[in-house]
Structure formats: C-alpha cells, structure tokens
C-alpha positions in Angstrom: 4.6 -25.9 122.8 5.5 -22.4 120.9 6.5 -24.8 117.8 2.7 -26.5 117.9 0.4 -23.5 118.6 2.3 -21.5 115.6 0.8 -23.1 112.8 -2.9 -23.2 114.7 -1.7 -19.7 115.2 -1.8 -19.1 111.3 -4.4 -21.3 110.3 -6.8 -18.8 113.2 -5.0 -15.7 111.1 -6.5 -16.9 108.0 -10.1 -15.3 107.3 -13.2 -18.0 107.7 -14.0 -17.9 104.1 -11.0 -18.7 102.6 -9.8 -20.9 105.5 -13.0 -23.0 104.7 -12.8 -22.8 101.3 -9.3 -24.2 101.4 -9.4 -26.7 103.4 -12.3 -28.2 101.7 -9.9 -28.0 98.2 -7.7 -30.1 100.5 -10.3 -32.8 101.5 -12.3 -33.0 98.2 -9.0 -33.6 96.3 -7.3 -36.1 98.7 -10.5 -37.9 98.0 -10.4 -37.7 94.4 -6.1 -38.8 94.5 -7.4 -41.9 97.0 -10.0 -43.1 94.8 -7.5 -42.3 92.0 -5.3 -45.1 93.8 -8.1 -47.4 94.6 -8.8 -47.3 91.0 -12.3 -46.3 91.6 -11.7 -42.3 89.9 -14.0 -42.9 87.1 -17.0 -44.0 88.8 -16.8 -41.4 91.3 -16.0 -38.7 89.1 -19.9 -38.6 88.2 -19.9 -37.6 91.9 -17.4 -35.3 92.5 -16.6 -33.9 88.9 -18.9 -31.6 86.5 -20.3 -34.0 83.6 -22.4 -32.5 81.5 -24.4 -35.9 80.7 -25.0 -36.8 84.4 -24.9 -33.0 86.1 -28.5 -32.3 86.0 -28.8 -35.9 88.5 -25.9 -34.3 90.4 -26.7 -30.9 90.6 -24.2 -30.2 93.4 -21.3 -30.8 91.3 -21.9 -27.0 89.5 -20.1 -26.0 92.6 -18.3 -28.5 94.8 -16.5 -29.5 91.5 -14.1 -26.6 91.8 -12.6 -28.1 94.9 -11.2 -31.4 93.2 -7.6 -30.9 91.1 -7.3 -34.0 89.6 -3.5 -33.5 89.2 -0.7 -32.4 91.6 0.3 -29.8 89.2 -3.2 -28.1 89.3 -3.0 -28.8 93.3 -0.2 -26.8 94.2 -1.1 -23.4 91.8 -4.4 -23.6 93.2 -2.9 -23.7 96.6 0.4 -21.2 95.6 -2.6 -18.3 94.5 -5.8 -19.0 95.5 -5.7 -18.9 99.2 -3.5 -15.7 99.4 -5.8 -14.0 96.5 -8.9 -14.7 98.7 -7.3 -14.0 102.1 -6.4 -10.6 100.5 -10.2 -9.8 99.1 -11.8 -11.0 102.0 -10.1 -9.0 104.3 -10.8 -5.9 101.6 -14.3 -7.2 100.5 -15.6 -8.6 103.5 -16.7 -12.4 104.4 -20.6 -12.1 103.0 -18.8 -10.6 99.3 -16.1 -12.6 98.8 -18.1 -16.0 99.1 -20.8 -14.4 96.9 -18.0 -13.8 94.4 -16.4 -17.5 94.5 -19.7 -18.6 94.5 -20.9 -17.0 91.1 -18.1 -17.1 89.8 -17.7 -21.0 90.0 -21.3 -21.9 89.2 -22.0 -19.0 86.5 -19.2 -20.6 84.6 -19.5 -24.2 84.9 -23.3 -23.8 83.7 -22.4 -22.1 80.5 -20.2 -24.7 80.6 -22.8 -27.3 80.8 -24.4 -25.7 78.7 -21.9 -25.0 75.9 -21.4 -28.9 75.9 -24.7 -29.3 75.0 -24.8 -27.5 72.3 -22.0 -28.9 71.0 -23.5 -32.5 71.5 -26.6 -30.8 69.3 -24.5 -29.9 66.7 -22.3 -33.3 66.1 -24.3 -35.9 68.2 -21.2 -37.1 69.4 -22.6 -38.2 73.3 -19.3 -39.8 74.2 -16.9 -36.6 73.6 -19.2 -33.9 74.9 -21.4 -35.3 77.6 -19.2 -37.9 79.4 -16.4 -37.5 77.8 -15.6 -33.9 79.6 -15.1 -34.0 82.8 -14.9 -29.8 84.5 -12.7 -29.6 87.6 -10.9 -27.4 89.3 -10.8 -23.5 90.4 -9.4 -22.3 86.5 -12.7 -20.0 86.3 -12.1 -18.7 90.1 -8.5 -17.8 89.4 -8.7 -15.8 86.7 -11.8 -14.0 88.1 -9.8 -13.3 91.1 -7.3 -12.0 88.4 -10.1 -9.9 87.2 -10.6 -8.7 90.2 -7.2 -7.5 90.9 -7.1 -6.3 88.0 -9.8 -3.8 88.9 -8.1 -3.0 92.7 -4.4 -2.9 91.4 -3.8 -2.9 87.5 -0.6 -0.9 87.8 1.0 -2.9 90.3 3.9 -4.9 89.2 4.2 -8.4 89.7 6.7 -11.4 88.8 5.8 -14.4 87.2 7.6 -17.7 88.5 10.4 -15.2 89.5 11.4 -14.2 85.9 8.8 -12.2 83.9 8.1 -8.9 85.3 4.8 -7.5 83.8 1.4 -5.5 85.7 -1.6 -7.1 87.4 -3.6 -5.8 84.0 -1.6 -7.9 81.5 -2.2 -11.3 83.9 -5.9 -12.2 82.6 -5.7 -11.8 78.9 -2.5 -13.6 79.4 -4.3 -17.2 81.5 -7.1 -16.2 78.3 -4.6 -16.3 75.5 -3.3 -19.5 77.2 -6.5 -20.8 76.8 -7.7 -20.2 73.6 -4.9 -21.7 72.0 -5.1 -24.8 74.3 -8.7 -25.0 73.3 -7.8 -24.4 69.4 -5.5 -27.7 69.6 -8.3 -29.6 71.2 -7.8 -29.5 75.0 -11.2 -27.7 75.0 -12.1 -29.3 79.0 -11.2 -27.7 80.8 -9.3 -24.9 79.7 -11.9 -23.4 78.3 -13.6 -22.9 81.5 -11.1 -19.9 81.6 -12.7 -18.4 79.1 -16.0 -18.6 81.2 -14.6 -17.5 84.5 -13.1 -13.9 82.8 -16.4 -12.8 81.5 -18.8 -14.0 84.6 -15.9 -12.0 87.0 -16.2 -9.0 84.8 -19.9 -8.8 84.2 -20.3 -9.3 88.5 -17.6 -6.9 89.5 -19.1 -4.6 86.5 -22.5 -4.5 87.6 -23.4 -6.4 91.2 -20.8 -6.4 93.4 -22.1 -4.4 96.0 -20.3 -1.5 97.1 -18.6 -1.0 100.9 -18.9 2.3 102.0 -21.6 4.6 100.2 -23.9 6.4 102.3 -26.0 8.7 100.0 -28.2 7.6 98.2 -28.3 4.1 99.2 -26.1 1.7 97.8 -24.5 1.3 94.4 -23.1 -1.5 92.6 -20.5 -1.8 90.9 -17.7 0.0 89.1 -18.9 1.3 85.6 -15.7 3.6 85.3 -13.7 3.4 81.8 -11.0 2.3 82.8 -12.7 -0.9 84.2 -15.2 -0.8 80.7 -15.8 -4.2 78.5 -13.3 -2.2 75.4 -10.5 -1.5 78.3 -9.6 -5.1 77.9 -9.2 -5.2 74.1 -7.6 -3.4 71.3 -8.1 -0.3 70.0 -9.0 -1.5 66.2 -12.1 -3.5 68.4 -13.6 -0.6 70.4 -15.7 0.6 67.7 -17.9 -2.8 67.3 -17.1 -4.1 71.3 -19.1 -0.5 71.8 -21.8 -1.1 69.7 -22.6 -4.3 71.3 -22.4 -3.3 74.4 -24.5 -0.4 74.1 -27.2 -2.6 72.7 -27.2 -5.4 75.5 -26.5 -3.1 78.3 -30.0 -1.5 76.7 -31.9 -4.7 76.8 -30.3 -5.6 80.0 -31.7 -2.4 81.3 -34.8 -2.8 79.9 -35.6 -6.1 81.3 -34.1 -4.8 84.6 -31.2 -7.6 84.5 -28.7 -5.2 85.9 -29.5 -2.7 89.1 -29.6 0.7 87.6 -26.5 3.3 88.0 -28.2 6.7 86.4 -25.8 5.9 83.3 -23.2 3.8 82.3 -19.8 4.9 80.5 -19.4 1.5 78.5 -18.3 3.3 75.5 -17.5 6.9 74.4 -21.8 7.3 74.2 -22.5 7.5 77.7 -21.5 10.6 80.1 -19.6 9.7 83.0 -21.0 9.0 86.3 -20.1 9.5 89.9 -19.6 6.0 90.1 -16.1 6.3 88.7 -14.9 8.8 91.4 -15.9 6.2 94.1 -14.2 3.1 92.1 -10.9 5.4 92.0 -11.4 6.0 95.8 -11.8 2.3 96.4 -8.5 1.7 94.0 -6.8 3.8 96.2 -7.6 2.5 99.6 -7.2 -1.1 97.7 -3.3 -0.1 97.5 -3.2 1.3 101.2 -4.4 -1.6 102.5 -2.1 -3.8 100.7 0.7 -1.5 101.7 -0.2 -2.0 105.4 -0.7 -5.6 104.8 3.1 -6.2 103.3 4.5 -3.7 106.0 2.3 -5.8 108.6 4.0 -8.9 107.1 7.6 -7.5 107.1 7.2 -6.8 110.5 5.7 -10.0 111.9 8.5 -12.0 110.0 11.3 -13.3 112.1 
C-alpha cells in the first residue's frame, strides 16, 4: 500500500500549475504519437500543431500546440527540464504568475511566428514551404524563456550540461540561441527558430510586466529594470553602443504610447540613472538562492 500511495504522494507534491501543465504535455503528445501510428498525423496536425496557413481557423493551436513533441527526443528534454524549471518558479513566483508567464510566453512567440511566416510567404510566394509546409510544435520558446528566467534569479549559479560541461545559468540561453541561429542558417528554420522568439518575449515580460511579490510602498512595481538584467547585458561589449541607442528610442515610444507600466526611469543603457528597482531585483536574487538552498537541503533530506 506504501509502494502505491508514493507516487500519488509525488504527483500531490507537485504544484497545480505545472502538474496540469504536464500532464496535459503527456496527453496531447500520446495523441499526436497514436495518430502518428494510425497514420492519420498529417491531417490532424492542422488540429493540434501551429500552421500558419490554417491557424487563424484554428486559433487554439497558438497555445495548446506547445504540448505536442512530435518526437521522443523532444519528449523526454521537455519532460527532463520543464517540469522541475516550473515546479521551482511556481513555488518562487506563485500559481497566478507562473501560468501568466507560460502563457505569454508560448503564444507571444508562436504569433510572431505566424506572423514571420507570412511575411516570408509575401516576399517569395512560396504557399507550400511557409504556410503549410511549417508545422510549430513543442515548448522550445517556453524552455529557453524559463532559461531567461533563471538567468535573472541565479546567473552565477553553476550548472552541468548532460554531466560533462560545467558552465553558469547566464551562458545557457545564448547558448539554446546560438544553437538556433545556425540550425536556422542551414535551413531547419521550423521550428528552431521559435527559440529565437521565446528569448526576446521572456526578456521583454520579465523586463517590464512580471509583477512583483512583495512591495508594499508605493503600490506595485513591475519588473526588473536593473543592469545587470538590461537588453546590452546579454551581448558584447563592441554592440552596447548601438543595442543602447535602440533601446533608448523604443523604450521612448513604448513609454509614450503607454505600452510598458511606468518605473520613474529605466537604466537600459549608461543614459538613464538608476532606480530603486534594482535594489529590490537584488533582494529577490537573493532570496531566489535561499529558497533553492532550502529546496535542495529539503530534498537531501527527504531522500532515502
């Protein structure tokens, strides 16, 4: 009776959001691998997949696509990091945050997706390659916004890749985004490129609308417009100088049209003064790494 209620014991353990979120990843790509079998995967795929020809008729697929892999080697990363990456932001971020996040982040990049593929179809009129022939899948764009993300909580923190390469949280995403690029330069453009989607709709959230946990004066802020977390942190130094200058000028308009909730001033480059925004990003850095201290001392302890 122990052995049975162990892993229901686990599963109840697991926070709702990412227990939900997983096991419909299980379900929606069981399906897909059945209909695979049945030989009935390219009919259904209009259905279940993102295709930019068909999408607007099946407008749910901007979302619910993320939960098919279409191949068991995409299955099992998806199920190796993004359960554990949720089940750790969830518990940090709360339930109502961490399925905003997953939510923008999925949609937000499967629509510039969308619409990327369209322009592309514009520009050659080739119908067959970039509306049907593209099918977006998969949680690429969630993963490396959850790198993003950790990025933000933990960049110092040492990690090891598949056991053998040792490197910091901070060097994962432009890692997955060099991975990308050059997939996408020798013609794998779907859906690789998604990745290249999924980095910049995690930064400009966690940048400017993740809500904050734990202010008190002066209402809430959102968030984290430190430098260290700035659009130039996450690019060479000889591109600072021009990364600056655009950012200056669409953070302006952005401001302007009120398309981002005011902070008082924002440090995107050397032209802005720094705020007290970055004191409470550091603060929530910190208590980031206590909490995943006392989670892996919670863990060591538990473990038989």
């Amino acid at each position: 009776m122990a052995v049975l209620s162990s892993p229901l014991v686990l599963i109840q353990s697991i926070p709702p959001v990412t227990r939900a979120f997983t096991a419909a990843t299980v379900l929606s790509s069981a399906l897909y691998a059945w209909l695979w079998w049945k030989g009935l995967a390219s009919d259904a795929s209009h259905y279940l997949t993102l295709v930019p020809g068909s999408s607007l008729f099946t407008p749910w697929t901007f979302f619910t696509s993320a939960f098919v892999e279409t191949s068991i080697f995409e299955f099992i990363a998806t199920l190796v990091f993004v359960p554990a990456a949720l089940k750790y932001l969830e518990r940090l971020w709360g339930s109502v945050e961490i399925a905003k996040f997953i939510v923008v982040s999925i949609v937000a990049s499967n629509i510039i997706a969308f619409g990327f593929n369209w322009i592309e179809f514009i520009a050659t009129g080739n119908a067959d390659l970039f509306l049907y022939g593209m099918r977006y899948h998969g949680q690429m764009a969630l993963q490396i916004a959850l790198l993003v993300a950790f990025t933000q909580l933990i960049p110092e923190h040492q990690v090891q890749v598949m056991g053998v390469i040792k490197t910091r949280v901070k060097s994962l995403p432009m890692a997955y985004l060099t991975l990308s690029t050059v997939l996408c330069f020798v013609g794998f453009q779907c859906p690789w490129i998604i990745i290249q989607f999924g980095w910049f709709v995690g930064w400009i959230y966690l940048r400017f609308y993740k809500k904050n946990a734990g202010d008190s004066l002066g209402g809430s802020t959102y968030g984290d417009r430190s430098e260290t977390f700035s659009l130039i942190s996450w690019f060479p130094p000889f591109m600072h100088y021009p990364l600056t200058l655009l950012g200056n000028f669409v953070y302006s308009l952005a401001t302007r049209f009120h398309l981002i909730p005011v902070a008082g001033a924002d440090v995107e480059g050397g032209n802005y003064s720094q705020v007290p925004g970055t004191a409470r990003a550091e603060a929530e850095r910190r208590r980031a790494m206590a909490l995943k201290a006392l989670d892996q001392r919670l863990a060591n302890n538990s473990s038989p």
